[in-house]
N, C-alpha and C positions, 0 to 999 in steps of 0.2 A: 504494500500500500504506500502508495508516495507521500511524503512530508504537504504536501499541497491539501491532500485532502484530510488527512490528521487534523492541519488544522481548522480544516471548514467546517470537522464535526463540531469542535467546539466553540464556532461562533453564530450568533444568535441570525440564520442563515433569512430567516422570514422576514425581521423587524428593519436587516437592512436591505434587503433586497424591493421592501416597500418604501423605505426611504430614499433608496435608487429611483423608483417609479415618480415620487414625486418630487425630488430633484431634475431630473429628466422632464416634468410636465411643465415647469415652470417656463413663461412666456421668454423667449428670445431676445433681443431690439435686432430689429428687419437687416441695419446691415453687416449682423455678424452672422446671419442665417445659411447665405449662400456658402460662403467658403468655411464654414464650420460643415455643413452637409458633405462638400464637396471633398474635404481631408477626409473628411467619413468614411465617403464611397470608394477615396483612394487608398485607404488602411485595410478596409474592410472588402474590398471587391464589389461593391455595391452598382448598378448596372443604371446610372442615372437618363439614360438612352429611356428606359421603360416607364420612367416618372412619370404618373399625371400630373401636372399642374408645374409650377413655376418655384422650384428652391426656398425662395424668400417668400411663399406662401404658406410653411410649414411654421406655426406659432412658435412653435418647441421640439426638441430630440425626441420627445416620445410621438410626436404628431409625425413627423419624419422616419421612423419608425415601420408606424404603420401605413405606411404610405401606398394608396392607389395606383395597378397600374393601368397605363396609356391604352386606350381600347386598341383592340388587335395585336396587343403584344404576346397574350396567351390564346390562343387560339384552344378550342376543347375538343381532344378527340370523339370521333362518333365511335366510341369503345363502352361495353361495359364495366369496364375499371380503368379509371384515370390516377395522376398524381394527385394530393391534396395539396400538394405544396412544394415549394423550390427547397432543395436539401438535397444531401447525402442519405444515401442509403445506411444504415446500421445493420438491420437482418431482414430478410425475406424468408418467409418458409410456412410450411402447418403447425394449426394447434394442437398438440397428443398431450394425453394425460394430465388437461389442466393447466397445461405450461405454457408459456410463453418464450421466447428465446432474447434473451437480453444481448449477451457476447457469446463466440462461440464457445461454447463447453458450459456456458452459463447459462441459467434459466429463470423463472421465477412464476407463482402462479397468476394462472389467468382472471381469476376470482378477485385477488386481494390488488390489481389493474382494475378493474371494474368497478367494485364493492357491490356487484350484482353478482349472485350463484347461479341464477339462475339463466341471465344472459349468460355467464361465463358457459354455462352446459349448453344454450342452443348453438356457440357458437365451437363447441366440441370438432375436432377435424378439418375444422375449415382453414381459412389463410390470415395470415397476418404482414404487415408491412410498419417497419417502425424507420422515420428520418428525422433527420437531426438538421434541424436550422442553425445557420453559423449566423450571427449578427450580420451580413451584410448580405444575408437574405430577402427577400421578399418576404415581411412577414404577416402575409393573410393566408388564411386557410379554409378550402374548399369543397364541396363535395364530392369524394371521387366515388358515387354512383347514384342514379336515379335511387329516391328513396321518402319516405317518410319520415322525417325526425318525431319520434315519441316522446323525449323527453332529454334534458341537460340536466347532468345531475353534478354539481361541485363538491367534489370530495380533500378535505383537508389533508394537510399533510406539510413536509418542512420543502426546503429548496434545494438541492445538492445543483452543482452544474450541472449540466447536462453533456460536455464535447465528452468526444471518444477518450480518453483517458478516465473521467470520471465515471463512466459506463462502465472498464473496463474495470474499474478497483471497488465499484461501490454495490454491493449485495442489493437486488430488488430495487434497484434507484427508481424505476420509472412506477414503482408501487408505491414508494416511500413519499413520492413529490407530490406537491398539492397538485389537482387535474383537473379537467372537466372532462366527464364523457356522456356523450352524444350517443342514445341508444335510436335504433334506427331501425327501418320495415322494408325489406326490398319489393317490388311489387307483386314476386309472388314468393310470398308470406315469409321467406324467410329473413333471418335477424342478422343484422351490422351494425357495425360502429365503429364511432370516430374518437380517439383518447389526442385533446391535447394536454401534454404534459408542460408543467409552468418549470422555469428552472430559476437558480440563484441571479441574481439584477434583472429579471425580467420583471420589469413594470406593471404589469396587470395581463390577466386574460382576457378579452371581451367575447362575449356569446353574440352574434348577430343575430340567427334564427333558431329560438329554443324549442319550435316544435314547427311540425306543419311539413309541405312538399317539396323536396329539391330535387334541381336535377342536377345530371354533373356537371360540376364545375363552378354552380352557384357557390359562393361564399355562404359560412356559417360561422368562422370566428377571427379573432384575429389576436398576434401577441406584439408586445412590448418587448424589443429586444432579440432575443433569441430561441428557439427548443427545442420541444420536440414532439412530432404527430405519430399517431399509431392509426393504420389503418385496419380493422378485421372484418371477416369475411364468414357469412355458415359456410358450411359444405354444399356439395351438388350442385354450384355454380359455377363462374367463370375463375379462372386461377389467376392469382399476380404473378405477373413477370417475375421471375428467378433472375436476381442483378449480386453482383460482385458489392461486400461492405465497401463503402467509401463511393462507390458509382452516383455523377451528379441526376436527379429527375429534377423535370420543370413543370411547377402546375398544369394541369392540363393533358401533360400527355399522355401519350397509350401507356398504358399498367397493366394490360389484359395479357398473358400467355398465350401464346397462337396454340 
C-alpha cells in the first residue's frame, strides 16, 4: 500500500473534498476566467475545441467543470450499448457470484455497489463496465441504453480517489465511496444500471433525470471534477465491448460486442 494512501485514510477525506467543491464554486472576475481555463485544459488534456459557449462564460472552476459540449461533437451511436462517458476503461467483463471486478485479481460485491440485493441478483450474469474520469475529462454523464430510470438512490459513504493507483491499493473502493445509482428498466423488462461513483475533491454529484425515459445518450448526471461511472447490464442481452484497462471511450460510442 503506498505512503499516499496511508495517509488519505486518515484524513477527514469528505469534509474536504466538500470544501474543494465550494472553493471551486466561488465566482471568478471575467478576466482571469479565460486563461485560468485555458492552463487547465493544457495540464489536464482538456479538448476546449468541444466547449459550448465562450471560456469567460464559465462563472467558476466548478461551472467549467461541468461544462457542455458543442452540438455535434458527440455524435450517438445507433447501438444498443453506448459509452456513458469520456474515460478510461478500468474493467470490462460478467457478473459471477455477486462480484464485481475492481482490478484484476481483485473483486468486490455487487450488492454492497448497489445497497440493493435484490437489483444486485436481477442483475446476476450479466455485464459490467466501470471508467474512470481523469479531471480533464468531459465530465457529464449519459445514458448508455434506451431505458427507464426507476429510481436515484444516494448512498453514503467516504471519498478515496479514484485514479488507477488508488483502485489498485484500496479494498472495495468503488463500494466504500459515496455514489449515486440509477436503477433502470430496459424495454423489455429486464434491469440496469448506472453507478456514479463520487471521488476525493470532487465537488458534488448532480442527478439530472431521477426517474422517467431515456434514450441513449440522453444525459442523466453530471460530476465536479473527476471519477468514476459503472455501467451494468442483466443477462440475455447485448454484450459490452471487451477493451484493454486503460483503453480511451468517448461518450457516445459503440459499447455493443458484434
Amino acid at each position: 500500500m503506498s505512503l499516499r494512501i496511508l495517509l488519505l485514510r486518515g484524513l477527514p477525506k469528505v469534509a474536504l473534498s466538500r470544501a474543494c467543491g465550494l472553493l471551486t464554486s466561488v465566482p471568478l472576475p471575467r478576466p482571469l476566467r479565460a486563461p485560468l481555463f485555458r492552463w487547465f485544459a493544457g495540464r489536464y488534456g482538456a479538448d476546449l475545441r468541444e466547449v459550448d459557449g465562450e471560456l469567460g462564460s464559465f462563472r467558476s472552476v466548478q461551472s467549467f467543470f461541468r461544462r457542455p459540449l458543442r452540438a455535434g461533437s458527440r455524435p450517438i451511436a445507433g447501438a444498443a450499448l453506448v459509452w456513458p462517458c469520456d474515460g478510461r476503461i478500468v474493467t470490462v467483463g460478467e457478473l459471477r457470484g455477486g462480484r464485481i471486478e475492481q482490478v484484476k485479481g481483485q473483486d468486490y460485491a455487487l450488492a454492497d455497489l448497489l445497497g440493493d440485493a435484490a437489483l444486485a441478483a436481477g442483475l446476476e450474469g450479466g455485464e459490467q463496465a466501470t471508467i474512470y474520469l481523469a479531471p480533464g475529462d468531459y465530465h457529464r454523464v449519459h445514458a448508455p441504453f434506451a431505458a427507464a430510470v426507476e429510481s436515484v438512490q444516494a448512498l453514503p459513504g467516504t471519498l478515496f480517489p479514484v485514479d488507477p493507483a488508488a483502485v489498485a491499493d484500496v479494498r472495495d473502493l468503488f463500494a466504500r465511496n459515496a455514489r449515486h445509482v440509477f436503477a433502470c428498466r430496459l424495454a423489455d423488462g429486464r434491469p440496469a444500471a448506472v453507478v456514479m461513483v463520487g471521488a476525493f475533491n470532487v465537488g458534488g454529484t448532480q442527478v439530472t433525470v431521477p426517474h422517467g425515459a431515456v434514450r441513449a445518450g440522453d444525459e442523466i448526471g453530471q460530476f465536479g471534477f473527476g471519477s468514476t461511472t459503472i455501467v451494468l447490464v442483466a443477462p440475455g442481452g447485448p454484450k459490452l465491448l471487451r477493451l484493454p484497462a486503460a483503453t480511451r471511450v468517448r461518450m457516445g460510442a459503440n459499447a455493443t460486442a458484434p
